[in-house]
PDB file with SEQRES, HELIX, SHEET and CRYST1 records, atoms N, CA, C and O in Angstrom:
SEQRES   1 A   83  UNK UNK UNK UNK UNK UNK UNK UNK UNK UNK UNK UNK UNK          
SEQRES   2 A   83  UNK UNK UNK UNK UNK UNK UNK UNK UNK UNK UNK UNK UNK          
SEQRES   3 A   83  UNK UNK UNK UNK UNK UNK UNK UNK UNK UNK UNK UNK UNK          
SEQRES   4 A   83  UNK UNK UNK UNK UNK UNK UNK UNK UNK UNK UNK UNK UNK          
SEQRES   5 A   83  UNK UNK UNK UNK UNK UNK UNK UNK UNK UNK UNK UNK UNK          
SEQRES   6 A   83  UNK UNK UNK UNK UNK UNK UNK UNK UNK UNK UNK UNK UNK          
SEQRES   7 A   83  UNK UNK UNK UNK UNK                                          
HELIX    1 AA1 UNK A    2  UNK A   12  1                                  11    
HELIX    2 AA2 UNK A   28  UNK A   30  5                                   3    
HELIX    3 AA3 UNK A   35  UNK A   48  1                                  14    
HELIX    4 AA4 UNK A   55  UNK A   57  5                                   3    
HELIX    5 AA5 UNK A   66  UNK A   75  1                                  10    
CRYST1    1.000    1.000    1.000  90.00  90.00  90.00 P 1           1          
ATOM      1  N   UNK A   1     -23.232 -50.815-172.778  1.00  0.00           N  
ATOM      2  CA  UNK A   1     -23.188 -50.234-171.458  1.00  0.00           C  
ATOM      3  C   UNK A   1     -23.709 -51.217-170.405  1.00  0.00           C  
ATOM      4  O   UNK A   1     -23.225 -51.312-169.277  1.00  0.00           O  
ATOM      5  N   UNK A   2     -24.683 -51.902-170.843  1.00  0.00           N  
ATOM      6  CA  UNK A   2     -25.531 -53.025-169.568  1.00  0.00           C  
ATOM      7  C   UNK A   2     -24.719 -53.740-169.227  1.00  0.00           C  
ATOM      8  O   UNK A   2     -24.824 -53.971-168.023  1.00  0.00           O  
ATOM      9  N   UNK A   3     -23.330 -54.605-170.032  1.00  0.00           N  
ATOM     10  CA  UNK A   3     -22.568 -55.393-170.125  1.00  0.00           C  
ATOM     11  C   UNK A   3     -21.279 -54.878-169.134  1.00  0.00           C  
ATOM     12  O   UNK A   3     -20.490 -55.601-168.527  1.00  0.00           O  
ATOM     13  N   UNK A   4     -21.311 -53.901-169.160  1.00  0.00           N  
ATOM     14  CA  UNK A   4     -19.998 -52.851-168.145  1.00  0.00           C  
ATOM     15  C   UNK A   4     -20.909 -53.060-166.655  1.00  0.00           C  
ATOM     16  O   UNK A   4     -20.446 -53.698-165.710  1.00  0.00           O  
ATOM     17  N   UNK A   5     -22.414 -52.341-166.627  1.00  0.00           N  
ATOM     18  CA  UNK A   5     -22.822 -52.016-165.457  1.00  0.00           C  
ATOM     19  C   UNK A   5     -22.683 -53.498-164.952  1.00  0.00           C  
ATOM     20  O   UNK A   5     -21.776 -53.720-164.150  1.00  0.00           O  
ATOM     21  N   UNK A   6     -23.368 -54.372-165.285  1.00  0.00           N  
ATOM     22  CA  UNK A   6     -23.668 -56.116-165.340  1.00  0.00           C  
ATOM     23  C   UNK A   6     -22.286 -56.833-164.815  1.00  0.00           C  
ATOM     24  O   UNK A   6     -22.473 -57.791-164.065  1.00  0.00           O  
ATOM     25  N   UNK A   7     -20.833 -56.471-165.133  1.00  0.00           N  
ATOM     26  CA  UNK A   7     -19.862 -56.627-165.055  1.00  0.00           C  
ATOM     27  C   UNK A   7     -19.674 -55.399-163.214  1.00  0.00           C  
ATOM     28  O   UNK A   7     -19.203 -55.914-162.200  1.00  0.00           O  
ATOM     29  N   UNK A   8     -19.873 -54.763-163.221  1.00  0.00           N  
ATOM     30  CA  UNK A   8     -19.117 -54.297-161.739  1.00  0.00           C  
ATOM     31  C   UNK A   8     -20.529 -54.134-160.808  1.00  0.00           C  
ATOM     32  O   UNK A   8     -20.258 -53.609-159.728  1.00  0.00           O  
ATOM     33  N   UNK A   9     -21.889 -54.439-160.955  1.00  0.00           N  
ATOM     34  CA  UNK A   9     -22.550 -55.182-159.903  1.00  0.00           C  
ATOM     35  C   UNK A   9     -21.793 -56.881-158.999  1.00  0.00           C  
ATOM     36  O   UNK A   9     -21.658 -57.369-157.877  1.00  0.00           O  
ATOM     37  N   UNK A  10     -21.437 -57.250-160.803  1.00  0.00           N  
ATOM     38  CA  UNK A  10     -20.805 -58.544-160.241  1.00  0.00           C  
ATOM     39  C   UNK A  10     -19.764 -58.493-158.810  1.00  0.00           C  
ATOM     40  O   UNK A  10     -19.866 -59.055-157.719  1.00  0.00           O  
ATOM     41  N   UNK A  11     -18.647 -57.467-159.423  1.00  0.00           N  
ATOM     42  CA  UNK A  11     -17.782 -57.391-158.614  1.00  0.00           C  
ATOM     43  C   UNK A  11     -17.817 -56.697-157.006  1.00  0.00           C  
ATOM     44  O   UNK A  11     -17.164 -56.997-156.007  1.00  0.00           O  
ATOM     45  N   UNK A  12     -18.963 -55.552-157.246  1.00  0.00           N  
ATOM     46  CA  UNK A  12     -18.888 -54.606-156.185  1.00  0.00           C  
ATOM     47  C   UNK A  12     -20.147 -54.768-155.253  1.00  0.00           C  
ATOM     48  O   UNK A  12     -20.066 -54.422-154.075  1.00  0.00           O  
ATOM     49  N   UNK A  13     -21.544 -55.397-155.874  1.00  0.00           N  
ATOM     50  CA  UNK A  13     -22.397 -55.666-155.060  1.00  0.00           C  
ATOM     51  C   UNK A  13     -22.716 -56.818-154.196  1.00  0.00           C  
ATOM     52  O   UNK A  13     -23.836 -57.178-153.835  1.00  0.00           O  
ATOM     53  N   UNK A  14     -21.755 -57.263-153.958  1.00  0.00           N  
ATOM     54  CA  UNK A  14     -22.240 -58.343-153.028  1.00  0.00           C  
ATOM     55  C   UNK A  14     -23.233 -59.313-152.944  1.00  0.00           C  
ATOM     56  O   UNK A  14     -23.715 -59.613-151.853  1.00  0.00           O  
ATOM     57  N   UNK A  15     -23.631 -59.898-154.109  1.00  0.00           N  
ATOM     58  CA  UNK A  15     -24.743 -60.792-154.545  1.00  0.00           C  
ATOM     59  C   UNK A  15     -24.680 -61.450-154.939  1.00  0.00           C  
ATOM     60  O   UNK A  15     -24.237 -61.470-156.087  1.00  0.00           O  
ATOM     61  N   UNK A  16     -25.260 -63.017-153.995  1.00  0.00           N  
ATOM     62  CA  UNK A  16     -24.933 -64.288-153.880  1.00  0.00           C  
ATOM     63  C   UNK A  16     -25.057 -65.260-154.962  1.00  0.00           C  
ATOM     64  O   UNK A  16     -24.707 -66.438-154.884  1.00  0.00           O  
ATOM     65  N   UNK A  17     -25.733 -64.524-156.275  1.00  0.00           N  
ATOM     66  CA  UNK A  17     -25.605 -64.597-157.546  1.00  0.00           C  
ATOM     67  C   UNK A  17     -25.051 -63.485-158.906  1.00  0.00           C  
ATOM     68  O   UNK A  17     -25.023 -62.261-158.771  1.00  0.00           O  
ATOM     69  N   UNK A  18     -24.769 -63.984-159.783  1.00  0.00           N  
ATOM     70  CA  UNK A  18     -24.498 -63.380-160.984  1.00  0.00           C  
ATOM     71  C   UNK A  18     -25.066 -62.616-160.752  1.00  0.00           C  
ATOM     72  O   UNK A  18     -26.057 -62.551-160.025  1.00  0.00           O  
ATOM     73  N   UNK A  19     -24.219 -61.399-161.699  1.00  0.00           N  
ATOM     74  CA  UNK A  19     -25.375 -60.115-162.404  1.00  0.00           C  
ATOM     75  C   UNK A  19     -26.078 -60.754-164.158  1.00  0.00           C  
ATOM     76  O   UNK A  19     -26.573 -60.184-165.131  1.00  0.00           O  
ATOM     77  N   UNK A  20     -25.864 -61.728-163.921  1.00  0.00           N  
ATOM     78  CA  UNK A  20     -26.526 -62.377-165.355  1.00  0.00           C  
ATOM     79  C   UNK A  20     -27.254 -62.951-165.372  1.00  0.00           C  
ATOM     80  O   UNK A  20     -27.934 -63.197-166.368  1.00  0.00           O  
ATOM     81  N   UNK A  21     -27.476 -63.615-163.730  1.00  0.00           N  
ATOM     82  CA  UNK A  21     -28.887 -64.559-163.466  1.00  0.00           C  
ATOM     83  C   UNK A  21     -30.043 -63.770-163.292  1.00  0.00           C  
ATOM     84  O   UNK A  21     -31.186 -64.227-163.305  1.00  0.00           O  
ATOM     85  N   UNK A  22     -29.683 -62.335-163.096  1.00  0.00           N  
ATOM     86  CA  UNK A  22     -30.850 -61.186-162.618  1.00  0.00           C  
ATOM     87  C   UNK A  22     -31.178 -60.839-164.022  1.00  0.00           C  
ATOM     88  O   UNK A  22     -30.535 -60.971-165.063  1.00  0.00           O  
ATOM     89  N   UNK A  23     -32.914 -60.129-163.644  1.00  0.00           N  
ATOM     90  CA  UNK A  23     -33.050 -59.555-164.507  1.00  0.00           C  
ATOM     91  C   UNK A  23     -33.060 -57.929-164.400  1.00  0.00           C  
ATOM     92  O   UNK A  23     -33.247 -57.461-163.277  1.00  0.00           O  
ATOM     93  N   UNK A  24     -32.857 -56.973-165.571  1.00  0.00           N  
ATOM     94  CA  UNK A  24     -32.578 -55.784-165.195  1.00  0.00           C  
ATOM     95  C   UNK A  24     -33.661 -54.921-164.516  1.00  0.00           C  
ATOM     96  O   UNK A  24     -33.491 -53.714-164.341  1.00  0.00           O  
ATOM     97  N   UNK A  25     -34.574 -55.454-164.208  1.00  0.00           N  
ATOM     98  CA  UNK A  25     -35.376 -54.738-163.267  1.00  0.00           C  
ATOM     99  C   UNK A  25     -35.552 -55.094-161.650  1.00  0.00           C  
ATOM    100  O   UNK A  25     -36.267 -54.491-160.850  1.00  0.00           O  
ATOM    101  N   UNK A  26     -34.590 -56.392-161.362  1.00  0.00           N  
ATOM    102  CA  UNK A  26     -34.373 -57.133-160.264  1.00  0.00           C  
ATOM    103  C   UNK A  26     -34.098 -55.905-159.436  1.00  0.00           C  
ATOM    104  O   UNK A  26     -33.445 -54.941-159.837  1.00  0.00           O  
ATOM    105  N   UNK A  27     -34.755 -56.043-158.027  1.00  0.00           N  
ATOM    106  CA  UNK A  27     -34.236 -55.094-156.790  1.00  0.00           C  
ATOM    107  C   UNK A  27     -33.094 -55.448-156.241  1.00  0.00           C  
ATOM    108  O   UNK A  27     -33.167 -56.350-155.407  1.00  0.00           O  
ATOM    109  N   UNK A  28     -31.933 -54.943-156.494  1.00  0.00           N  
ATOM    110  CA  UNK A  28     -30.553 -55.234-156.025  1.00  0.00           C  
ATOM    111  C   UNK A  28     -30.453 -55.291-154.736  1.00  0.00           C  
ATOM    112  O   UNK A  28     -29.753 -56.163-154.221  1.00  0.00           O  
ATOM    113  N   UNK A  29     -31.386 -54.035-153.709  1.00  0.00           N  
ATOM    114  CA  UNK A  29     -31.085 -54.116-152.548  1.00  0.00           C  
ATOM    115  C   UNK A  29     -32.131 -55.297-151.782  1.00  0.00           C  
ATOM    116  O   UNK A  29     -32.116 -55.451-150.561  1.00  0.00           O  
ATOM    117  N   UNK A  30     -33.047 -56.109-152.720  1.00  0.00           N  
ATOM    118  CA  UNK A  30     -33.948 -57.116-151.780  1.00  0.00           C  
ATOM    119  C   UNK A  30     -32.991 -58.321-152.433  1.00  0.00           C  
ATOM    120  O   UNK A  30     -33.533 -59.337-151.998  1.00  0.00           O  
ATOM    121  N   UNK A  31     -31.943 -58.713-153.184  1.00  0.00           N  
ATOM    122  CA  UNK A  31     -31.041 -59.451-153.227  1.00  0.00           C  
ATOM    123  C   UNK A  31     -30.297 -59.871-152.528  1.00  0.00           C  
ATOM    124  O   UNK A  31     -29.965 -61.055-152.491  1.00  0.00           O  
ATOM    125  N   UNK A  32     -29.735 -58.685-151.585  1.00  0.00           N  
ATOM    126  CA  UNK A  32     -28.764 -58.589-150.381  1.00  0.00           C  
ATOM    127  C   UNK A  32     -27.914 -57.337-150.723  1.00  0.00           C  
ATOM    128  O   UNK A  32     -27.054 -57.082-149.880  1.00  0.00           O  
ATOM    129  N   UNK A  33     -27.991 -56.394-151.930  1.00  0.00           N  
ATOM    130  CA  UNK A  33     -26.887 -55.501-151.985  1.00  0.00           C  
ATOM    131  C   UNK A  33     -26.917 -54.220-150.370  1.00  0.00           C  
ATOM    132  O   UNK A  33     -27.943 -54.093-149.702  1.00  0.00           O  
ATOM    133  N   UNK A  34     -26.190 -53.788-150.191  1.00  0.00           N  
ATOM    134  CA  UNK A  34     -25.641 -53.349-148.496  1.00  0.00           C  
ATOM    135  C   UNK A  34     -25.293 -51.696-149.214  1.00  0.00           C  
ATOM    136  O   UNK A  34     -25.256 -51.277-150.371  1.00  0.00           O  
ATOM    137  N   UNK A  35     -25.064 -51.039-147.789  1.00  0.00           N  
ATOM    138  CA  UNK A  35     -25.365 -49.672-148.038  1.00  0.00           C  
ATOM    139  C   UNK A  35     -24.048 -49.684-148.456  1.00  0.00           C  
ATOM    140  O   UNK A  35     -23.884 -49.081-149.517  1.00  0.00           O  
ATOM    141  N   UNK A  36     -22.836 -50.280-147.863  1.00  0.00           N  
ATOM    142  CA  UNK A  36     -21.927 -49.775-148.001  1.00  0.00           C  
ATOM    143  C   UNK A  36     -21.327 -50.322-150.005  1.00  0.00           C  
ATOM    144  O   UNK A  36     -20.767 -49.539-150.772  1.00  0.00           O  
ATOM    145  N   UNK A  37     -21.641 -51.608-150.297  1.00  0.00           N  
ATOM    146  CA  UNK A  37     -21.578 -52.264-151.444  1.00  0.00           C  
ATOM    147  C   UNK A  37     -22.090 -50.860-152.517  1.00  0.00           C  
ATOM    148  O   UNK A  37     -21.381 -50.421-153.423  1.00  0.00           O  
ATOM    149  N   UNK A  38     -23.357 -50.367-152.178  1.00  0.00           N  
ATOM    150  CA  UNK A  38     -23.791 -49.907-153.026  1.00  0.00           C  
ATOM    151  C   UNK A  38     -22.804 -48.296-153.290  1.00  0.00           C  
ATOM    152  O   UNK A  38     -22.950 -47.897-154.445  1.00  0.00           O  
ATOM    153  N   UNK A  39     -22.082 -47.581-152.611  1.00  0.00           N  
ATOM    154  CA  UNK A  39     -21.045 -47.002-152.563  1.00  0.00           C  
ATOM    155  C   UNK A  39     -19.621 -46.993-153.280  1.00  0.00           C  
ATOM    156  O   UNK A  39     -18.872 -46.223-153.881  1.00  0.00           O  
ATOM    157  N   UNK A  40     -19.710 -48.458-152.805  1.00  0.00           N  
ATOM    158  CA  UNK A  40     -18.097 -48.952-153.427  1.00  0.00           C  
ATOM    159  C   UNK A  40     -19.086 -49.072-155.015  1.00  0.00           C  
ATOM    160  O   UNK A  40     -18.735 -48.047-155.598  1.00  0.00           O  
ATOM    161  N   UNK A  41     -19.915 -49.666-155.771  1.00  0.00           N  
ATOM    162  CA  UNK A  41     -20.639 -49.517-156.738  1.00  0.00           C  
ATOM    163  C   UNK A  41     -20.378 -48.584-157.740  1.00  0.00           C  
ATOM    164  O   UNK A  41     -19.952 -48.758-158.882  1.00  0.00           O  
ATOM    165  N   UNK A  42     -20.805 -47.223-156.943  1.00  0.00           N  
ATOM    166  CA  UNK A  42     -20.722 -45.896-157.179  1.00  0.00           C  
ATOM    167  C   UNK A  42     -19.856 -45.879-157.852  1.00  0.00           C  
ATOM    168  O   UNK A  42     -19.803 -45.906-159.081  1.00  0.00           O  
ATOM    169  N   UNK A  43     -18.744 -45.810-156.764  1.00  0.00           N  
ATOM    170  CA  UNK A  43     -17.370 -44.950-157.308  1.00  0.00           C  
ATOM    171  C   UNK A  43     -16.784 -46.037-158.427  1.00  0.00           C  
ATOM    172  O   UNK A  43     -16.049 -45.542-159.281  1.00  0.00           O  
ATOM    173  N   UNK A  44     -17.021 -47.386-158.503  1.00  0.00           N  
ATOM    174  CA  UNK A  44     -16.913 -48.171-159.529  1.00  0.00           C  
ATOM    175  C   UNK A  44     -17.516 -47.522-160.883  1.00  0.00           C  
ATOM    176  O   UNK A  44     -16.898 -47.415-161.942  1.00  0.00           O  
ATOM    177  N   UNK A  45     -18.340 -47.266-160.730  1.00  0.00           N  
ATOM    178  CA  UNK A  45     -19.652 -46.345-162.123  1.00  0.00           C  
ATOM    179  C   UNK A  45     -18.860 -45.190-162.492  1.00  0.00           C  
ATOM    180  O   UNK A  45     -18.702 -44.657-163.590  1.00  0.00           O  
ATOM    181  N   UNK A  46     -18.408 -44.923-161.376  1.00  0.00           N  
ATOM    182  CA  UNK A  46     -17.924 -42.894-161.875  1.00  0.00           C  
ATOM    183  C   UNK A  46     -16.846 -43.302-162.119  1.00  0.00           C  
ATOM    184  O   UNK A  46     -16.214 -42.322-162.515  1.00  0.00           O  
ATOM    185  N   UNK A  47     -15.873 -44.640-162.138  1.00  0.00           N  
ATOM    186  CA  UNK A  47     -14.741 -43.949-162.547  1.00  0.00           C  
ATOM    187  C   UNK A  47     -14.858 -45.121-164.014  1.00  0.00           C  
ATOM    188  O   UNK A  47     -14.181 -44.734-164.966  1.00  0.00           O  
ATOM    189  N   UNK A  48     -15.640 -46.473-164.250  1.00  0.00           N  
ATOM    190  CA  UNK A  48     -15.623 -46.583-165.334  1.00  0.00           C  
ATOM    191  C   UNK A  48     -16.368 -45.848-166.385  1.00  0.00           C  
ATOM    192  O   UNK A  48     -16.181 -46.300-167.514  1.00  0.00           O  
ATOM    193  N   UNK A  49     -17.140 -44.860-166.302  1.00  0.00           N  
ATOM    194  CA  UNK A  49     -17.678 -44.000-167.518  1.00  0.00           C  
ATOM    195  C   UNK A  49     -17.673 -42.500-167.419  1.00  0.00           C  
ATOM    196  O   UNK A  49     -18.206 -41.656-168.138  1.00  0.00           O  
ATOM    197  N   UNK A  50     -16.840 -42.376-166.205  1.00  0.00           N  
ATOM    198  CA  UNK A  50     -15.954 -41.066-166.362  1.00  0.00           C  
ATOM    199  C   UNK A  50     -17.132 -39.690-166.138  1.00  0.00           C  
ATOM    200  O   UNK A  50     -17.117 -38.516-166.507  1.00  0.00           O  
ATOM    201  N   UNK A  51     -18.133 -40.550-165.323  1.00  0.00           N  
ATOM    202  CA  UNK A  51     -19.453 -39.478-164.819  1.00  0.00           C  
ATOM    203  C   UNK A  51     -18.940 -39.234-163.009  1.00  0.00           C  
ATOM    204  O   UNK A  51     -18.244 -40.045-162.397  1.00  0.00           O  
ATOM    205  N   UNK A  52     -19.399 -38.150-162.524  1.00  0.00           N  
ATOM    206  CA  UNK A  52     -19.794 -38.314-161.294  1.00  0.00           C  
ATOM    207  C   UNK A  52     -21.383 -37.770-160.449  1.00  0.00           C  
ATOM    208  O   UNK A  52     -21.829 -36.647-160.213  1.00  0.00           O  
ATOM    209  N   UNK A  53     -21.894 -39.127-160.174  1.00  0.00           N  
ATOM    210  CA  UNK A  53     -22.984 -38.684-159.275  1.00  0.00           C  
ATOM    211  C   UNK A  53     -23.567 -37.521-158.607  1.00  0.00           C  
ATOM    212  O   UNK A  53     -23.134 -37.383-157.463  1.00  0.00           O  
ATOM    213  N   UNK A  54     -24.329 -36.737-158.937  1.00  0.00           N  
ATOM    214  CA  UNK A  54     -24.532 -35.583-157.668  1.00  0.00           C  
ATOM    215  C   UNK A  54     -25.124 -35.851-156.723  1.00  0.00           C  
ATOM    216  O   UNK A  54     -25.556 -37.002-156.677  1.00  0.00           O  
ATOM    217  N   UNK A  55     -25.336 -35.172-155.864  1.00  0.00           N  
ATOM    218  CA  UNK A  55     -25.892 -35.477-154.646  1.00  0.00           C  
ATOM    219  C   UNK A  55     -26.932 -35.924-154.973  1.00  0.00           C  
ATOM    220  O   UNK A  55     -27.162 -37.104-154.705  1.00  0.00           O  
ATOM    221  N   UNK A  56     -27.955 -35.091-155.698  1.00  0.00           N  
ATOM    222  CA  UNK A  56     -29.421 -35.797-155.594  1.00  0.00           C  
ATOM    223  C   UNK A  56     -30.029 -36.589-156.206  1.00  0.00           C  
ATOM    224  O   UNK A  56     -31.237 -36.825-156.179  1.00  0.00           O  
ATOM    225  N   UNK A  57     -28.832 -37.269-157.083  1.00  0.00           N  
ATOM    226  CA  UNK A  57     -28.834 -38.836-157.270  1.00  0.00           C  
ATOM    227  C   UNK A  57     -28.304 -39.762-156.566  1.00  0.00           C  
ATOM    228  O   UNK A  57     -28.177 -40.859-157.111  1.00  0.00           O  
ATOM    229  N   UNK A  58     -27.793 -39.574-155.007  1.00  0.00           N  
ATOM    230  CA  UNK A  58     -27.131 -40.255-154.181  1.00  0.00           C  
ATOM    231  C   UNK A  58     -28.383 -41.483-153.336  1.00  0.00           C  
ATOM    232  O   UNK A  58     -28.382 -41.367-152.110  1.00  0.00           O  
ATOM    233  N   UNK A  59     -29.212 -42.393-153.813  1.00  0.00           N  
ATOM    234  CA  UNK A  59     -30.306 -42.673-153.000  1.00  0.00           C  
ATOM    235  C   UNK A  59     -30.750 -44.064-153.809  1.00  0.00           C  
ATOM    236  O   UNK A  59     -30.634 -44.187-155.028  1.00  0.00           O  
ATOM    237  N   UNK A  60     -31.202 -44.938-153.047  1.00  0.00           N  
ATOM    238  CA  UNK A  60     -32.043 -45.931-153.224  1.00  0.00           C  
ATOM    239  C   UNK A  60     -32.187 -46.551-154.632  1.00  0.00           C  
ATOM    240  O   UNK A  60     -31.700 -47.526-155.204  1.00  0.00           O  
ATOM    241  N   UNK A  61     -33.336 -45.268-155.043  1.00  0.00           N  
ATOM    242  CA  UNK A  61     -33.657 -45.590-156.419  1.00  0.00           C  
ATOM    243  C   UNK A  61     -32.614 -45.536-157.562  1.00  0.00           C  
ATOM    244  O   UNK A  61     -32.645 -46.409-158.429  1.00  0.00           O  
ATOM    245  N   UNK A  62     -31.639 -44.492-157.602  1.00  0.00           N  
ATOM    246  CA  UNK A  62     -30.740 -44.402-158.471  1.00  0.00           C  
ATOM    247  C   UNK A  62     -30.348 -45.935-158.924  1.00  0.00           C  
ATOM    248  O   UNK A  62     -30.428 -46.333-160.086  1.00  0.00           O  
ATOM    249  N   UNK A  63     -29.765 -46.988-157.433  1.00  0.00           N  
ATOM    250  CA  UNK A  63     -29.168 -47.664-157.701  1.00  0.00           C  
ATOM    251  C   UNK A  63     -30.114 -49.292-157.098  1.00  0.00           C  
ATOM    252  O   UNK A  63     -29.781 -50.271-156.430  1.00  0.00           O  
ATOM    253  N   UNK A  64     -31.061 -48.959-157.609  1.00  0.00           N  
ATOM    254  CA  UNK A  64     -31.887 -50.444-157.171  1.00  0.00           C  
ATOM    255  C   UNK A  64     -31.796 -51.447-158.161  1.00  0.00           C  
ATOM    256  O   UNK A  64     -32.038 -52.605-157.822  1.00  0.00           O  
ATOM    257  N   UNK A  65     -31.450 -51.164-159.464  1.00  0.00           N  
ATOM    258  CA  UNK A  65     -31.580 -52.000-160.157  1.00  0.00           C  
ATOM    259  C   UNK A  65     -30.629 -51.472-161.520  1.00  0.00           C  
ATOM    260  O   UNK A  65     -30.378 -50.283-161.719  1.00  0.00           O  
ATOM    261  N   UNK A  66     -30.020 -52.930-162.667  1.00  0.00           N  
ATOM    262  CA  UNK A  66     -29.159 -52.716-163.205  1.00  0.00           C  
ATOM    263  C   UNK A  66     -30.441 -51.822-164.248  1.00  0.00           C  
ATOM    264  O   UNK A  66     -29.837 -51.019-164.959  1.00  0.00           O  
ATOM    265  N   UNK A  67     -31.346 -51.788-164.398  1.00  0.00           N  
ATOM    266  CA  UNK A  67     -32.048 -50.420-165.386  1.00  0.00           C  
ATOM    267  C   UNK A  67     -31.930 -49.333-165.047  1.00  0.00           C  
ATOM    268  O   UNK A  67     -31.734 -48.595-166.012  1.00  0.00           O  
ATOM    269  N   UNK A  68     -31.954 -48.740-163.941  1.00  0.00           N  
ATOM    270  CA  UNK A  68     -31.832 -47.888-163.117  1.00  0.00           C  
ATOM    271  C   UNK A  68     -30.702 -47.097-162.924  1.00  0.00           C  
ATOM    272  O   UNK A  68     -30.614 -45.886-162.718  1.00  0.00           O  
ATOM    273  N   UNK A  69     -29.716 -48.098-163.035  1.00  0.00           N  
ATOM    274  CA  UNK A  69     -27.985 -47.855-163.137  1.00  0.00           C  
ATOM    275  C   UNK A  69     -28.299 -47.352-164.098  1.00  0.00           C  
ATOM    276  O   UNK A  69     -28.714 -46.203-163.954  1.00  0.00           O  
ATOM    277  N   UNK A  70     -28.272 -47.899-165.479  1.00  0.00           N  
ATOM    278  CA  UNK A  70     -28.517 -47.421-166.408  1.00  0.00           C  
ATOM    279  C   UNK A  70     -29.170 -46.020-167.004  1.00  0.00           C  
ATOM    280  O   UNK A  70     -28.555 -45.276-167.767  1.00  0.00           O  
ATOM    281  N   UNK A  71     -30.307 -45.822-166.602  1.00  0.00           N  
ATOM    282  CA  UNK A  71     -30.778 -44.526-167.050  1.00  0.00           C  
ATOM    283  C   UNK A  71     -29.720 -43.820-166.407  1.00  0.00           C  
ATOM    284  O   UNK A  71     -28.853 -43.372-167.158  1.00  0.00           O  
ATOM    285  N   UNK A  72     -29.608 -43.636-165.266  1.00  0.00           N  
ATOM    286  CA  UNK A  72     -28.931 -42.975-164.551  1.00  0.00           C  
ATOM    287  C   UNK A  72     -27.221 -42.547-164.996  1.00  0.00           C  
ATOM    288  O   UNK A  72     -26.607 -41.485-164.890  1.00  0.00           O  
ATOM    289  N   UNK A  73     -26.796 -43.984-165.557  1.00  0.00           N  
ATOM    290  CA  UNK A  73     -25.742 -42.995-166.404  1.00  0.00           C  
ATOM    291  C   UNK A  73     -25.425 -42.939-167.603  1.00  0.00           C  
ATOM    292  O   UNK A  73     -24.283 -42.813-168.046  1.00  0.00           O  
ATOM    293  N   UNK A  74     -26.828 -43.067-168.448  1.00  0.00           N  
ATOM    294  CA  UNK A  74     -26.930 -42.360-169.379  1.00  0.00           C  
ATOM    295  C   UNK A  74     -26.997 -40.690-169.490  1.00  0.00           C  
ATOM    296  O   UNK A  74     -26.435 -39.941-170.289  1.00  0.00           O  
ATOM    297  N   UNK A  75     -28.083 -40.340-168.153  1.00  0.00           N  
ATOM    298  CA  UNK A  75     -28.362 -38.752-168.020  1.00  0.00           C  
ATOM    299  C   UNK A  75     -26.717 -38.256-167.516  1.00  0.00           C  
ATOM    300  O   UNK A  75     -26.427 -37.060-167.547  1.00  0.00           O  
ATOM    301  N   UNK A  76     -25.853 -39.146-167.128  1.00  0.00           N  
ATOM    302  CA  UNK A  76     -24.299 -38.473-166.588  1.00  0.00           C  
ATOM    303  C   UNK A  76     -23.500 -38.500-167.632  1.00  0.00           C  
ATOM    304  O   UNK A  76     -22.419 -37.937-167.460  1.00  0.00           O  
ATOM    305  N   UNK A  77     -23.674 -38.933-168.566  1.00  0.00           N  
ATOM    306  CA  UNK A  77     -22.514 -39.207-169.733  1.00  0.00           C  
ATOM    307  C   UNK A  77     -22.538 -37.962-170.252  1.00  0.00           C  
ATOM    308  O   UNK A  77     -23.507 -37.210-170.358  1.00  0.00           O  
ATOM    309  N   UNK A  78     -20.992 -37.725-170.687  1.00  0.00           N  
ATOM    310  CA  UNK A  78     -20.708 -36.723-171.622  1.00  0.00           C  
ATOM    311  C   UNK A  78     -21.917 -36.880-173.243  1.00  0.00           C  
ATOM    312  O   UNK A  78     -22.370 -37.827-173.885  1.00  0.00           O  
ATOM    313  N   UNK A  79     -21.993 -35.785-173.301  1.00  0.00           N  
ATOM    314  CA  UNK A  79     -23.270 -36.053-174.834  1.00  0.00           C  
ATOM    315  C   UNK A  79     -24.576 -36.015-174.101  1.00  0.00           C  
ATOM    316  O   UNK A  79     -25.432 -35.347-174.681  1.00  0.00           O  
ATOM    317  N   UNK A  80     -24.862 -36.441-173.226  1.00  0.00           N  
ATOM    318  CA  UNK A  80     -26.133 -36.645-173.185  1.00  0.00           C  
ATOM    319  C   UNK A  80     -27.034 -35.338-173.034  1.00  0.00           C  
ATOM    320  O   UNK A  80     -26.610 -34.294-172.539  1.00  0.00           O  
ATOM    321  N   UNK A  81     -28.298 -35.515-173.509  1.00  0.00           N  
ATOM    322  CA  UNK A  81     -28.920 -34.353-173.232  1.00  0.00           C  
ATOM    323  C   UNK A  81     -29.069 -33.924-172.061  1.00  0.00           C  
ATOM    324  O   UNK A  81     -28.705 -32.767-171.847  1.00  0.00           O  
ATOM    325  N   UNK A  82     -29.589 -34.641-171.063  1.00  0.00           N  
ATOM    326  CA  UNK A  82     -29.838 -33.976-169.792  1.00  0.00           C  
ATOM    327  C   UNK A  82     -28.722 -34.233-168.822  1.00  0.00           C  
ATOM    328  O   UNK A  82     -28.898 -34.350-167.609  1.00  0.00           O  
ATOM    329  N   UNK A  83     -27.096 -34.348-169.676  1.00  0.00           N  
ATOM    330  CA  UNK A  83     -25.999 -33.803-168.232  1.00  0.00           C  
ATOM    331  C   UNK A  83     -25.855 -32.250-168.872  1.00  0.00           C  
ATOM    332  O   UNK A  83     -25.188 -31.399-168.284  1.00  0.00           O  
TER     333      UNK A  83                                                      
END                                                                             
């Protein structure tokens, strides 16, 4: 899964380096990632693992960092305990 998220930071966040030079606790948005990047992100996430965001995961923290991505759609995946 890190390798998917790691793969469309690359593409969708706007950061003047790799998602491979970061580490997964790196702050995406003190990198340079943008409100709007982090959006296009999103809908990148929901439609490669077939989750969608609710609202009150719509914020900051959800998406500050590729760990973060992570928990986050782990709790959205089909199977998981807490979707």
């Amino acid at each position: 899964m890190m390798d998917k998220i790691r793969e469309l930071i690359d593409q969708h966040a706007g950061l003047p380096q790799g998602a491979a030079e970061i580490g997964d606790d790196t702050d995406l948005y003190r990198l340079g990632m943008k409100s709007f990047a982090s959006v296009q992100l999103m809908l990148a996430l929901e439609e490669a693992f077939n989750i969608e965001f609710p609202e009150e995961m719509l914020n900051r923290a959800t998406f500050r960092s590729a760990s973060a991505i992570a928990r986050a759609v782990e709790s959205l995946s089909p199977g998981s305990l807490a979707a």
